[in-house]
PDB file of N, CA, C and O in Angstrom:
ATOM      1  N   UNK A   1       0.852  -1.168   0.000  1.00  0.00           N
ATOM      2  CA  UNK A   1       0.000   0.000   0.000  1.00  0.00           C
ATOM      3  C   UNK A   1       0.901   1.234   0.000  1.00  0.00           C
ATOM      4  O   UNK A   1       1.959   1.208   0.629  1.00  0.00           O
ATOM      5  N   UNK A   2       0.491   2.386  -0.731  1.00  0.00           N
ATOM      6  CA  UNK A   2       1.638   3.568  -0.792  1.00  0.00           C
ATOM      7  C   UNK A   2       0.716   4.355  -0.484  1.00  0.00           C
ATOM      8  O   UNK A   2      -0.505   4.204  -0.431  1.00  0.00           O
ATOM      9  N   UNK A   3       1.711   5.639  -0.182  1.00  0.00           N
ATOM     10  CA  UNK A   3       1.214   6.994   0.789  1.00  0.00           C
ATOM     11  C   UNK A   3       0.104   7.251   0.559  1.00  0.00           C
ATOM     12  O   UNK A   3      -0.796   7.419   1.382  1.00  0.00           O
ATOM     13  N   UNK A   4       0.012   7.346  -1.251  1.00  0.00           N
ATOM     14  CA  UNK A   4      -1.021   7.977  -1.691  1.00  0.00           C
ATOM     15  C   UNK A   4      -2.451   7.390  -1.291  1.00  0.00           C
ATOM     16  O   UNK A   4      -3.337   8.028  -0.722  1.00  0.00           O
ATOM     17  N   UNK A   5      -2.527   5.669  -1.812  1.00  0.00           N
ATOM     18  CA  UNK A   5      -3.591   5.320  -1.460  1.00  0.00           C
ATOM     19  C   UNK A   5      -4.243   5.718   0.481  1.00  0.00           C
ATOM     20  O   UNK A   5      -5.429   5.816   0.794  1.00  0.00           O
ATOM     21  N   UNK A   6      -3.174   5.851   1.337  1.00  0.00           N
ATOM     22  CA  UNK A   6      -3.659   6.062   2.425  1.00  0.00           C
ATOM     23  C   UNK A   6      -3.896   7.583   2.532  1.00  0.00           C
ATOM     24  O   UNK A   6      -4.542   8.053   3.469  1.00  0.00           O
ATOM     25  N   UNK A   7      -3.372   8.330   1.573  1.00  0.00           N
ATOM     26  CA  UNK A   7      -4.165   9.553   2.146  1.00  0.00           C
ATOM     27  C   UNK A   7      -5.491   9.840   1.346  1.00  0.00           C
ATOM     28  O   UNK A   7      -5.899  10.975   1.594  1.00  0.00           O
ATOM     29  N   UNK A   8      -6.059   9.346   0.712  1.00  0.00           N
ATOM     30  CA  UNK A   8      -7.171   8.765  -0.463  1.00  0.00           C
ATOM     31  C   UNK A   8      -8.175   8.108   0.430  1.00  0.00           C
ATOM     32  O   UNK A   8      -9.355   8.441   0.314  1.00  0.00           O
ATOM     33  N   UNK A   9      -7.814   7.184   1.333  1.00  0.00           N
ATOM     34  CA  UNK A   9      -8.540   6.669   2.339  1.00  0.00           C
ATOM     35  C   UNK A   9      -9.125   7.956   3.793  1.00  0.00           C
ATOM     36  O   UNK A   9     -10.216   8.340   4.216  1.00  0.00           O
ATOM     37  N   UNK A  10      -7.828   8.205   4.089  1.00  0.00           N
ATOM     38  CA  UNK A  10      -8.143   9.214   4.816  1.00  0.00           C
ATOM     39  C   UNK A  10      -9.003  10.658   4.463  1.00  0.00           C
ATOM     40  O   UNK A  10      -9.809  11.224   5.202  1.00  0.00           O
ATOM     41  N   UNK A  11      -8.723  10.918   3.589  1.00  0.00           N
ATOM     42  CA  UNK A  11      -9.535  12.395   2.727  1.00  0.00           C
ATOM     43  C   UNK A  11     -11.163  11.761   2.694  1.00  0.00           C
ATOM     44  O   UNK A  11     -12.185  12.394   2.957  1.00  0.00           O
ATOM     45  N   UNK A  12     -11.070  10.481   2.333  1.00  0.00           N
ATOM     46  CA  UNK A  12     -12.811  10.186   1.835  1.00  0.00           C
ATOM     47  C   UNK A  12     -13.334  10.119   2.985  1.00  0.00           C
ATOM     48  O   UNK A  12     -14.329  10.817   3.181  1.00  0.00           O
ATOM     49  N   UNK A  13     -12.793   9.217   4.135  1.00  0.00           N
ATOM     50  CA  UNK A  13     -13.356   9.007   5.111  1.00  0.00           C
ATOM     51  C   UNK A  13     -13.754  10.784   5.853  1.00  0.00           C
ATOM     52  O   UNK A  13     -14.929  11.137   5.946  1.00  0.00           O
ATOM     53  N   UNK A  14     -13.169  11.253   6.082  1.00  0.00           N
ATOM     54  CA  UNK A  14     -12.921  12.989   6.764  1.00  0.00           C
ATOM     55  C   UNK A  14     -14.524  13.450   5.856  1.00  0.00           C
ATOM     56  O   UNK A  14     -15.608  13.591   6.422  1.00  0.00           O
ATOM     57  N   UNK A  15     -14.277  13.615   4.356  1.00  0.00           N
ATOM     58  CA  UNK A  15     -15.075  13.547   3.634  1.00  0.00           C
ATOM     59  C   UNK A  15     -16.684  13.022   4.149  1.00  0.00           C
ATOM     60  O   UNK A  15     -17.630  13.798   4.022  1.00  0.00           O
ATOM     61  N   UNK A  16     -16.827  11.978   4.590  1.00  0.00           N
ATOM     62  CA  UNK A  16     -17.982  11.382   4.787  1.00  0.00           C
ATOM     63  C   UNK A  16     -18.381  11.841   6.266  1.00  0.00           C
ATOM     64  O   UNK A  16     -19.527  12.264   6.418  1.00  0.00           O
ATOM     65  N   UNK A  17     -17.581  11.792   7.290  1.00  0.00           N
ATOM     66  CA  UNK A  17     -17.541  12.093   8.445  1.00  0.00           C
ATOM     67  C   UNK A  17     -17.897  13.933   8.243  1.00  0.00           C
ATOM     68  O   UNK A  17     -18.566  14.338   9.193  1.00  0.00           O
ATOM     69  N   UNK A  18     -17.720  14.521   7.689  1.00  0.00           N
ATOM     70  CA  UNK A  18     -17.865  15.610   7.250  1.00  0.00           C
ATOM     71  C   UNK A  18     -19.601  16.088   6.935  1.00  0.00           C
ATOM     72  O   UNK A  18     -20.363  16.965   7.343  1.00  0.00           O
ATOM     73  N   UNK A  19     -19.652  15.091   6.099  1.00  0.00           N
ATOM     74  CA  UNK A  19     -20.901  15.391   5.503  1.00  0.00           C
ATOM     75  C   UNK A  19     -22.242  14.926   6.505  1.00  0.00           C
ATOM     76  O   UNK A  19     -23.240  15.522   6.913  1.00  0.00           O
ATOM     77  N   UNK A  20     -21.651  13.416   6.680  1.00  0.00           N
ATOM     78  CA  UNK A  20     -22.877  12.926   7.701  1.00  0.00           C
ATOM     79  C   UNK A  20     -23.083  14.035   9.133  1.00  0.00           C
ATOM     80  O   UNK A  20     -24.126  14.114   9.781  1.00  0.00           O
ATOM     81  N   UNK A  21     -22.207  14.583   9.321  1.00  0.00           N
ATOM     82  CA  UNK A  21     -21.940  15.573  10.699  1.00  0.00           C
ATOM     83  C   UNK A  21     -23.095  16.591  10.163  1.00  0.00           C
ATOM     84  O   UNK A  21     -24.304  16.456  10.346  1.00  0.00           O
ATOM     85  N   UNK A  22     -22.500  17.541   9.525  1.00  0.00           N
ATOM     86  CA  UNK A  22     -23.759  18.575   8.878  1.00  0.00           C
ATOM     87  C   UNK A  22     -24.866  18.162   8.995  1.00  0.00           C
ATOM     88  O   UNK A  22     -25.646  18.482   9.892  1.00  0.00           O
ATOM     89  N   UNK A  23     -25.126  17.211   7.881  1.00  0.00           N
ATOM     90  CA  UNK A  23     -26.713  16.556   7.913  1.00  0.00           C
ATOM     91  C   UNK A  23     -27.292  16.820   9.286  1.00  0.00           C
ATOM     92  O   UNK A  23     -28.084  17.656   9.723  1.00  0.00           O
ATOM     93  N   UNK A  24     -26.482  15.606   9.919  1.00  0.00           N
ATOM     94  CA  UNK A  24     -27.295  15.942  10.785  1.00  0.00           C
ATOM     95  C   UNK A  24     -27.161  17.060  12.025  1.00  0.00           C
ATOM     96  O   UNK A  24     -27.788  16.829  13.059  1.00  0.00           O
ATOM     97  N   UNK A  25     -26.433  18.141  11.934  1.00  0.00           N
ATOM     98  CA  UNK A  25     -26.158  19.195  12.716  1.00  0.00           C
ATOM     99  C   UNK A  25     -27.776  20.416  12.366  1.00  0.00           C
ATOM    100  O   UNK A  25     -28.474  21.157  13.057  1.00  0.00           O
ATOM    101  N   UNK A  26     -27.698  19.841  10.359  1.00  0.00           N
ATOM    102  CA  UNK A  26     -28.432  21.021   9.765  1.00  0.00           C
ATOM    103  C   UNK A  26     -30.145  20.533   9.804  1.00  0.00           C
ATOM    104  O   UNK A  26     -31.118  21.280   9.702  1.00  0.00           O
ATOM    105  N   UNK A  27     -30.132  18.806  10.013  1.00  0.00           N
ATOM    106  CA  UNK A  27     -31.989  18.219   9.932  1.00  0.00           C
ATOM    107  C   UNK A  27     -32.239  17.955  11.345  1.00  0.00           C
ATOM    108  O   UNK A  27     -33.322  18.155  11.894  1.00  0.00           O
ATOM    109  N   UNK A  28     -31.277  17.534  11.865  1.00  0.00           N
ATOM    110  CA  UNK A  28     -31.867  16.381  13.147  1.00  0.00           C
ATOM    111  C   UNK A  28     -30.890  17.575  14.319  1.00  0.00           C
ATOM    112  O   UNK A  28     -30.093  16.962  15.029  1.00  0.00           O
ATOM    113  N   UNK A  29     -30.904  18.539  14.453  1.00  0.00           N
ATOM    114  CA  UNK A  29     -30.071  19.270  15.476  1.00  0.00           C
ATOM    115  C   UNK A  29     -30.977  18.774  16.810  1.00  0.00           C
ATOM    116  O   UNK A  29     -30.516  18.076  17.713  1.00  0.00           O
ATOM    117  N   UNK A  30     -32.346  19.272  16.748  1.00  0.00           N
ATOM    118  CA  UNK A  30     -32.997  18.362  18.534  1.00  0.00           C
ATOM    119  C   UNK A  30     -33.469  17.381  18.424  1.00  0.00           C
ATOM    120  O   UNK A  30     -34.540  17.444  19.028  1.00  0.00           O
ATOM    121  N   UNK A  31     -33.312  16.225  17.909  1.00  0.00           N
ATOM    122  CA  UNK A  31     -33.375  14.908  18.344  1.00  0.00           C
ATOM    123  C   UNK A  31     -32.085  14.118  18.831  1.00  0.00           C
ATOM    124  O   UNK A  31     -30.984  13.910  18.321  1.00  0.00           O
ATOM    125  N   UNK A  32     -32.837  13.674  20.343  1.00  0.00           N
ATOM    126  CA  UNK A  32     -32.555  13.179  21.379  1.00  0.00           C
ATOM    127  C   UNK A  32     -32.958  11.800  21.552  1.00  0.00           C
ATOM    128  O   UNK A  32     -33.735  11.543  20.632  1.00  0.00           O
ATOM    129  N   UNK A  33     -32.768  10.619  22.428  1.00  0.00           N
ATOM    130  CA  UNK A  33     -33.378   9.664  23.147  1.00  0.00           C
ATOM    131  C   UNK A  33     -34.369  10.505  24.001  1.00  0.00           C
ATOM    132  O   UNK A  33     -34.119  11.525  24.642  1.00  0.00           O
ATOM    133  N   UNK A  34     -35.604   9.816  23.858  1.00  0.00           N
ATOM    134  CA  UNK A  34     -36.410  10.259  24.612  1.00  0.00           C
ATOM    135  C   UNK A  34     -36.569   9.601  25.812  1.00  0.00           C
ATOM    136  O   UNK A  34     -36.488   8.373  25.837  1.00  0.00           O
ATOM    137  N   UNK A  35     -36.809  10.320  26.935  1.00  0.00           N
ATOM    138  CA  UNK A  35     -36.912  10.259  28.265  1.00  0.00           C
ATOM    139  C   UNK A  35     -38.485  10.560  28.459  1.00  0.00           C
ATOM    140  O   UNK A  35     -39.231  11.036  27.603  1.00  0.00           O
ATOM    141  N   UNK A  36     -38.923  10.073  30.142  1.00  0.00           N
ATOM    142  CA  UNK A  36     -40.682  10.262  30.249  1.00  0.00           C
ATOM    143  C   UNK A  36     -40.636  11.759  30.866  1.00  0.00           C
ATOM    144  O   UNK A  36     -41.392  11.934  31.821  1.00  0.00           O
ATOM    145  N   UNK A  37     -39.918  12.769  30.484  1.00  0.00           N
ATOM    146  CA  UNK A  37     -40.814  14.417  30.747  1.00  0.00           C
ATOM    147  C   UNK A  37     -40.616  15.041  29.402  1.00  0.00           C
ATOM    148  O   UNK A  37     -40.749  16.241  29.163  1.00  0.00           O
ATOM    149  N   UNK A  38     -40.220  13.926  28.382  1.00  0.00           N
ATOM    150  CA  UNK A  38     -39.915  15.104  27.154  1.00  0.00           C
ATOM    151  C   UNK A  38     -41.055  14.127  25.893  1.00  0.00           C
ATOM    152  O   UNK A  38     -41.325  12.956  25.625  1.00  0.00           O
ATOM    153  N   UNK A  39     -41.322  15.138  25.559  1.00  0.00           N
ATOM    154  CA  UNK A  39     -42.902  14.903  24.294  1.00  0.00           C
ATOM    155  C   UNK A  39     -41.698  13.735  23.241  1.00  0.00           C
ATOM    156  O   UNK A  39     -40.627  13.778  22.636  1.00  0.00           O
ATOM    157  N   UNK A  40     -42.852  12.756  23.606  1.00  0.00           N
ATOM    158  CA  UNK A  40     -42.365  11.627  21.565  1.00  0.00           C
ATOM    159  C   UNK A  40     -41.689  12.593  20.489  1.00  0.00           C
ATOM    160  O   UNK A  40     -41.927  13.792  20.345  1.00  0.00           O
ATOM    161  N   UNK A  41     -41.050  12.031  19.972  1.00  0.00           N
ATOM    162  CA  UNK A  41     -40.287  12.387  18.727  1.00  0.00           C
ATOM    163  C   UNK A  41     -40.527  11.065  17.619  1.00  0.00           C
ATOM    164  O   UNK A  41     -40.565   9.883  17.961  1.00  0.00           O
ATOM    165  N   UNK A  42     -40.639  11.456  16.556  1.00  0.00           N
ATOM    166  CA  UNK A  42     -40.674  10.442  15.713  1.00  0.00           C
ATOM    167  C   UNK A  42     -39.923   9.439  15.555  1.00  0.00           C
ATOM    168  O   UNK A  42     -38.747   9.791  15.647  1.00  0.00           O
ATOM    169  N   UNK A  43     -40.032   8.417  15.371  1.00  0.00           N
ATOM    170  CA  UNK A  43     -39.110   7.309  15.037  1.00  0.00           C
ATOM    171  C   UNK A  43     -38.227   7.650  13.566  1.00  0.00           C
ATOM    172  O   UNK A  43     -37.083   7.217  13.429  1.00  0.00           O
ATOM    173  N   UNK A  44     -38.744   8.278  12.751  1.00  0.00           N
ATOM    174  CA  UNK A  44     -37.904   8.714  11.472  1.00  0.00           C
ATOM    175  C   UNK A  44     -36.984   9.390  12.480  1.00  0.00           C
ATOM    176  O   UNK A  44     -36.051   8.829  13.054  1.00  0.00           O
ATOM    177  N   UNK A  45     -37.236  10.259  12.582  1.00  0.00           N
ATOM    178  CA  UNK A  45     -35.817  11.127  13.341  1.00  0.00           C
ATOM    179  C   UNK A  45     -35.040  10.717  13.676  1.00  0.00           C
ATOM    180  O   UNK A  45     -33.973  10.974  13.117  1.00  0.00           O
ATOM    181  N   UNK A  46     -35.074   9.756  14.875  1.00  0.00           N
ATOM    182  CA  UNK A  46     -34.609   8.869  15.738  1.00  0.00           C
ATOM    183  C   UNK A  46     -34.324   8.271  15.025  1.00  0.00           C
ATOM    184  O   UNK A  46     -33.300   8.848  14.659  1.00  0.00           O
ATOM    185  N   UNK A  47     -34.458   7.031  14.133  1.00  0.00           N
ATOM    186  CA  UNK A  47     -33.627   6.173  13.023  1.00  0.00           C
ATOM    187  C   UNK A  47     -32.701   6.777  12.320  1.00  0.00           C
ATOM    188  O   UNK A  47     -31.599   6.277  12.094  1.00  0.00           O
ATOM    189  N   UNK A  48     -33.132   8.059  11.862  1.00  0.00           N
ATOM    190  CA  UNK A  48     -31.918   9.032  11.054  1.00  0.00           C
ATOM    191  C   UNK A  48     -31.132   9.338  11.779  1.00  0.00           C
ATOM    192  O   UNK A  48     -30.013   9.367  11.268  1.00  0.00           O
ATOM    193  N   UNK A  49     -31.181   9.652  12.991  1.00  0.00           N
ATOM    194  CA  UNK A  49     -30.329  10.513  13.681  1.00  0.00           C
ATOM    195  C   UNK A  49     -29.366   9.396  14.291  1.00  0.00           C
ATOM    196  O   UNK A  49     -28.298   9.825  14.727  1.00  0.00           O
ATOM    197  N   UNK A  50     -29.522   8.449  14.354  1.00  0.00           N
ATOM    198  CA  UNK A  50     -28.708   6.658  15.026  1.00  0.00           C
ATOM    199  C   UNK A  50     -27.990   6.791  13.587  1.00  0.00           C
ATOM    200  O   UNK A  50     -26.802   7.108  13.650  1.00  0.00           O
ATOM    201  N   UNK A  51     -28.513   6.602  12.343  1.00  0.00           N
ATOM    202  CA  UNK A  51     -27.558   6.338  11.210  1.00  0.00           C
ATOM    203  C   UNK A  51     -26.877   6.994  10.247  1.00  0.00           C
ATOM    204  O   UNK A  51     -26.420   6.742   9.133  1.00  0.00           O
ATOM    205  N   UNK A  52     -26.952   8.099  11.150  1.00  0.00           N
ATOM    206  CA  UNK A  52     -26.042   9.205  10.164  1.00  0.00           C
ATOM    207  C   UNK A  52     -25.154   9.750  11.584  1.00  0.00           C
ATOM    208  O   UNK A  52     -24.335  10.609  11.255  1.00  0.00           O
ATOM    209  N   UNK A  53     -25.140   9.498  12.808  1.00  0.00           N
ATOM    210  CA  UNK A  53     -24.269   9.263  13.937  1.00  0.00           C
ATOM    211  C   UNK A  53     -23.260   7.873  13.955  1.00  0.00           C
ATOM    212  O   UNK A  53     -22.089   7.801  14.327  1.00  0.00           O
ATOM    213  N   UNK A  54     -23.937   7.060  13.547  1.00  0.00           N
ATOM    214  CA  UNK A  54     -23.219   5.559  12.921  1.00  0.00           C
ATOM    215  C   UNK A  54     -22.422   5.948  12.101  1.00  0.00           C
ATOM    216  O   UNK A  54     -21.224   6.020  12.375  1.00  0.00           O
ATOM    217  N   UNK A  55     -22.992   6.337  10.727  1.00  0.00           N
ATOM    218  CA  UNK A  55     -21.436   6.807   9.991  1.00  0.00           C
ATOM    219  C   UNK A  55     -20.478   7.389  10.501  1.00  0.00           C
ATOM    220  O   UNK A  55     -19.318   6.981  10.463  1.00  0.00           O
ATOM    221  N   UNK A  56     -21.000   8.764  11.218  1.00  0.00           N
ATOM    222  CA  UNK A  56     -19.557   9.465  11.738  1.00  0.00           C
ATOM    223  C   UNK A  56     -18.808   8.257  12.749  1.00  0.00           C
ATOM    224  O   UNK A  56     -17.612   7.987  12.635  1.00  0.00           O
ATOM    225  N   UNK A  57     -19.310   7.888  13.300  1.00  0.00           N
ATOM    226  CA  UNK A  57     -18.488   6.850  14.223  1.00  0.00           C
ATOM    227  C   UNK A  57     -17.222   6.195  13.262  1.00  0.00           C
ATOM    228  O   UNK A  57     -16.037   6.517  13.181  1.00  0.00           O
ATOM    229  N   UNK A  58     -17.937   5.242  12.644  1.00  0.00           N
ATOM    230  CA  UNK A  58     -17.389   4.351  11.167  1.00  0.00           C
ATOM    231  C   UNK A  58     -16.016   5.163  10.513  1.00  0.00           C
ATOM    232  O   UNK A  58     -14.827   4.845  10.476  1.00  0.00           O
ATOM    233  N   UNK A  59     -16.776   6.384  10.010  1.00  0.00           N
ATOM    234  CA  UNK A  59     -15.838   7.179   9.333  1.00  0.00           C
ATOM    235  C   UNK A  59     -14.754   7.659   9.808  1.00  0.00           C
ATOM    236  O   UNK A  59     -13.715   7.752   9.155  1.00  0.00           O
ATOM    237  N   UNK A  60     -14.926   8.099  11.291  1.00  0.00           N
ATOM    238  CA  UNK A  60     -13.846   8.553  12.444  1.00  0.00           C
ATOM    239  C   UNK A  60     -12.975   7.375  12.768  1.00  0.00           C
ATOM    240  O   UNK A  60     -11.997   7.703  13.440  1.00  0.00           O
ATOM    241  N   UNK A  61     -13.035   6.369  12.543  1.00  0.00           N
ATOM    242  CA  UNK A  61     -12.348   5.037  13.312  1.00  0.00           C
ATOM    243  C   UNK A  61     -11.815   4.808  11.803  1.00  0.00           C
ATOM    244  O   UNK A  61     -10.724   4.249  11.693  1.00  0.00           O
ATOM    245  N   UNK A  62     -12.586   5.244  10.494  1.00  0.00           N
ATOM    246  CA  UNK A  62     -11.464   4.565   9.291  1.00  0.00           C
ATOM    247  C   UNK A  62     -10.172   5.782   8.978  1.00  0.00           C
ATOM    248  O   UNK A  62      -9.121   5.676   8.346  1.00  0.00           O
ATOM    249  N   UNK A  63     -10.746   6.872   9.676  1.00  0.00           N
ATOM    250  CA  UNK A  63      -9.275   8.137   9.443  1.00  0.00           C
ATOM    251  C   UNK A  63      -8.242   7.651  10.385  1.00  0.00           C
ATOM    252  O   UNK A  63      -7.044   7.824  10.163  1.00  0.00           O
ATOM    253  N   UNK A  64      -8.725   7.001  11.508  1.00  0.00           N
ATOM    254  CA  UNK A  64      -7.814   7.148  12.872  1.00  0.00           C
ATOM    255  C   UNK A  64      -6.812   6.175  12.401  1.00  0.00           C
ATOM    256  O   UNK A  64      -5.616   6.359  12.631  1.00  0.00           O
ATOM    257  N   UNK A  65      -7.384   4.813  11.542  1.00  0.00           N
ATOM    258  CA  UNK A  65      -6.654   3.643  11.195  1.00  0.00           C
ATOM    259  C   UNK A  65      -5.606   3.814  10.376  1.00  0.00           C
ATOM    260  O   UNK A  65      -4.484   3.346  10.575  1.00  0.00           O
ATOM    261  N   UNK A  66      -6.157   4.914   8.837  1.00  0.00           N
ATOM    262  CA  UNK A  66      -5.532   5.526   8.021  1.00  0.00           C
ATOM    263  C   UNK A  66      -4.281   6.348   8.023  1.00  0.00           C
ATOM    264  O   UNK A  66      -3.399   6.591   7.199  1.00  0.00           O
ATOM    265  N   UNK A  67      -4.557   6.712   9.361  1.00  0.00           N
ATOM    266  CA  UNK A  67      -3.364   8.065   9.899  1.00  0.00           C
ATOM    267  C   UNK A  67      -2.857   7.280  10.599  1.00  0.00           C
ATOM    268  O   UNK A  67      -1.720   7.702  10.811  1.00  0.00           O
ATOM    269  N   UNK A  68      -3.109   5.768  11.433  1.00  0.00           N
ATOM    270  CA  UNK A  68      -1.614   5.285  12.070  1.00  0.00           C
ATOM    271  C   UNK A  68      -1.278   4.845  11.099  1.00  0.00           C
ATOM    272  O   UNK A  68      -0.166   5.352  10.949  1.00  0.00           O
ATOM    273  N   UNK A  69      -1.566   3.857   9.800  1.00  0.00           N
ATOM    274  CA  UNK A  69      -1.059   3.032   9.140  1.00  0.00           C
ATOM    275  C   UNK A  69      -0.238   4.081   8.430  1.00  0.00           C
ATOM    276  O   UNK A  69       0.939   3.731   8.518  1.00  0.00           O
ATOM    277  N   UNK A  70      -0.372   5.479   7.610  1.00  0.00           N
ATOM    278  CA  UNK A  70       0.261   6.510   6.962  1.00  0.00           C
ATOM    279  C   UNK A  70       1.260   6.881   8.192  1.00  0.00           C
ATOM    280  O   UNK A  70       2.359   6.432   7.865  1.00  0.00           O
ATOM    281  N   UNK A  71       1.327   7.325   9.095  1.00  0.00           N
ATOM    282  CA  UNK A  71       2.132   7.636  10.268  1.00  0.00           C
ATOM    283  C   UNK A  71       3.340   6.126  10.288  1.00  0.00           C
ATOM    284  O   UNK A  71       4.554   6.331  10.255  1.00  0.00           O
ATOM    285  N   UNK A  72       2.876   4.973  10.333  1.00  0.00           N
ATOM    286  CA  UNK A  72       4.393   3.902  10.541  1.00  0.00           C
ATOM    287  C   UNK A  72       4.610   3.665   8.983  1.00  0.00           C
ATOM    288  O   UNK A  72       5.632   3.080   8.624  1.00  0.00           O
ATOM    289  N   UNK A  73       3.633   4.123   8.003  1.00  0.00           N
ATOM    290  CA  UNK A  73       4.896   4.095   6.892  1.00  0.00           C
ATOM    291  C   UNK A  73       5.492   4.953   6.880  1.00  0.00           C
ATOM    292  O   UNK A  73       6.695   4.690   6.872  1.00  0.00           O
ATOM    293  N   UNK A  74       5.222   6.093   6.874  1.00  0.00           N
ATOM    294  CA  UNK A  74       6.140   7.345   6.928  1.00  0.00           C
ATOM    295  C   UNK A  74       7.445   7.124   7.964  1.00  0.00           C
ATOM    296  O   UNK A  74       8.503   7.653   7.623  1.00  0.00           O
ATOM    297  N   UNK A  75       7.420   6.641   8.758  1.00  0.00           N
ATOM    298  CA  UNK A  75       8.310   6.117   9.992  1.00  0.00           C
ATOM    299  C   UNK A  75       9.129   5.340   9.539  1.00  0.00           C
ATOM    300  O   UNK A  75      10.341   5.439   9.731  1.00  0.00           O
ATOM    301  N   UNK A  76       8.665   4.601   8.983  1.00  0.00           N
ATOM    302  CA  UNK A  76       9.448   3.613   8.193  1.00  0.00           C
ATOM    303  C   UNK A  76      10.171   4.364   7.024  1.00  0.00           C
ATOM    304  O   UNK A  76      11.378   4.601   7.056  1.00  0.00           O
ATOM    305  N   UNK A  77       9.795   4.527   6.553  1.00  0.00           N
ATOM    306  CA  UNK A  77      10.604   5.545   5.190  1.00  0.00           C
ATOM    307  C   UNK A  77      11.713   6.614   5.589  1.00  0.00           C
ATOM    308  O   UNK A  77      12.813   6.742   5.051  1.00  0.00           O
ATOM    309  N   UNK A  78      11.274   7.239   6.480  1.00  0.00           N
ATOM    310  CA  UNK A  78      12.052   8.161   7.404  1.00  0.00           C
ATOM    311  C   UNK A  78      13.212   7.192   8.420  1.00  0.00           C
ATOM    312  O   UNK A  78      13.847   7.928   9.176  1.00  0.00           O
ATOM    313  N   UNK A  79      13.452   6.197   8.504  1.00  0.00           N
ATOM    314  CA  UNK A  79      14.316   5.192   9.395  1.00  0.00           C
ATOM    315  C   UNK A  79      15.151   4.717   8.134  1.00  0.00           C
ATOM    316  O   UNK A  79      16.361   4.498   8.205  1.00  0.00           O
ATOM    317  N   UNK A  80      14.665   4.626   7.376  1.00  0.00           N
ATOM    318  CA  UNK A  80      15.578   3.882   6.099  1.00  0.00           C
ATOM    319  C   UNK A  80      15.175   2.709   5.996  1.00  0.00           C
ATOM    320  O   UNK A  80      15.905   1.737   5.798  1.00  0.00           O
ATOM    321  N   UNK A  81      13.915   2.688   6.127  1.00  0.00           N
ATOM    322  CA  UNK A  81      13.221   0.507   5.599  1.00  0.00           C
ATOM    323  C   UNK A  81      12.310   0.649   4.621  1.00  0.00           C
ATOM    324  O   UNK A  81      11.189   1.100   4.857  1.00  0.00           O
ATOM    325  N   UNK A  82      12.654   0.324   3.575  1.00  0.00           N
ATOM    326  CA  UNK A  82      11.948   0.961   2.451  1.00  0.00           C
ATOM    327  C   UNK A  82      10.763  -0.345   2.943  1.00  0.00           C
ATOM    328  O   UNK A  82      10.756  -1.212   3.816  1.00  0.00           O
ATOM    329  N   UNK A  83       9.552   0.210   1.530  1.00  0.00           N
ATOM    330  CA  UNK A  83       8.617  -0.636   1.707  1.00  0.00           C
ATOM    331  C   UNK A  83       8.743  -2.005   1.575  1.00  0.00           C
ATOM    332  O   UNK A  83       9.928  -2.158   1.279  1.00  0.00           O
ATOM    333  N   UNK A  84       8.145  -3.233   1.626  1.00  0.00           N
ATOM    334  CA  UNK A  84       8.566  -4.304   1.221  1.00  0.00           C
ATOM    335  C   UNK A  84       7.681  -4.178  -0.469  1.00  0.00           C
ATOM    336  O   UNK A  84       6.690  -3.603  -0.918  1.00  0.00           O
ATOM    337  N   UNK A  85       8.771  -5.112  -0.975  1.00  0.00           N
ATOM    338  CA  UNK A  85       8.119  -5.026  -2.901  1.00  0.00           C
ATOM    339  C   UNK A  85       7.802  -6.423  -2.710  1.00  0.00           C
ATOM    340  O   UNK A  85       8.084  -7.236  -1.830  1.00  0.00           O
ATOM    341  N   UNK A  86       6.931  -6.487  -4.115  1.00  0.00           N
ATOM    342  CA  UNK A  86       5.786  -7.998  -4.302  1.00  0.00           C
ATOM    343  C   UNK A  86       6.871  -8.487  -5.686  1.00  0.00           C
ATOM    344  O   UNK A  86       7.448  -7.826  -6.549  1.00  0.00           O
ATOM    345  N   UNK A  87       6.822  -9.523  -5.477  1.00  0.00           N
ATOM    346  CA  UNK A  87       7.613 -10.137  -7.263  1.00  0.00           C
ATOM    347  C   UNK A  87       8.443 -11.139  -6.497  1.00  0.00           C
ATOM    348  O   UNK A  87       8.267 -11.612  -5.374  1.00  0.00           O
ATOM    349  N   UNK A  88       9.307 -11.322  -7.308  1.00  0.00           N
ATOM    350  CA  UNK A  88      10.238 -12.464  -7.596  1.00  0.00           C
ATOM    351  C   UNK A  88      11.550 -11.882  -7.052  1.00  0.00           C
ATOM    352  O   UNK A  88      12.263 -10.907  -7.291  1.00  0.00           O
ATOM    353  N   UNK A  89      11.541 -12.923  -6.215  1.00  0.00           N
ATOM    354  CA  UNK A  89      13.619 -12.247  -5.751  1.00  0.00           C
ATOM    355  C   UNK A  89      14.685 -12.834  -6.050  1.00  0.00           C
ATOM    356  O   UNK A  89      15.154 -13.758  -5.386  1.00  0.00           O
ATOM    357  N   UNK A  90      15.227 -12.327  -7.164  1.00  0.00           N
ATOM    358  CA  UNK A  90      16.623 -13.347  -7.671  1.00  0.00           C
ATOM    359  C   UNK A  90      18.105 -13.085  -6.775  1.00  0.00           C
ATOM    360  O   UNK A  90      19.114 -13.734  -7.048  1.00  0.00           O
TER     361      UNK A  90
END
């Protein structure tokens, strides 16, 4: 895997985590779990608001992975261990 593809990973994920955040910052800003002194809320809400909180979760845990795995190659490159290559070793 090279730099690039991991910062490709990381950008989309940020990307998605990005977007699902808004959404729901800009549709679902007061939906909550409901408790017994606060009025029903719809179950749409509540389903949206669980799965567009799910993504950011998802999306946040695939940058975090992205940026250690980019962080010990870079480490590696910077130490002098190049990557390992795929093929035939004569």
């Amino acid at each position: 895997m090279s730099a690039h593809v991991i910062f490709k990973v990381l950008v989309c994920s940020l990307v998605v985590f990005a977007v699902a955040f808004a959404l729901r910052r800009a549709f679902l800003w007061d939906v909550m779990p409901v408790s017994w002194d606060q009025e029903p809320q719809s179950l749409y809400a509540l389903g949206a608001a669980f799965l567009l909180r799910s993504i950011e979760n998802i999306a946040i845990v695939v940058a975090a992975i992205a940026l250690a795995f980019g962080c010990t190659f870079c480490l590696d490159r910077w130490r002098g261990n190049p990557a390992p290559t795929t093929g035939s070793r004569e």
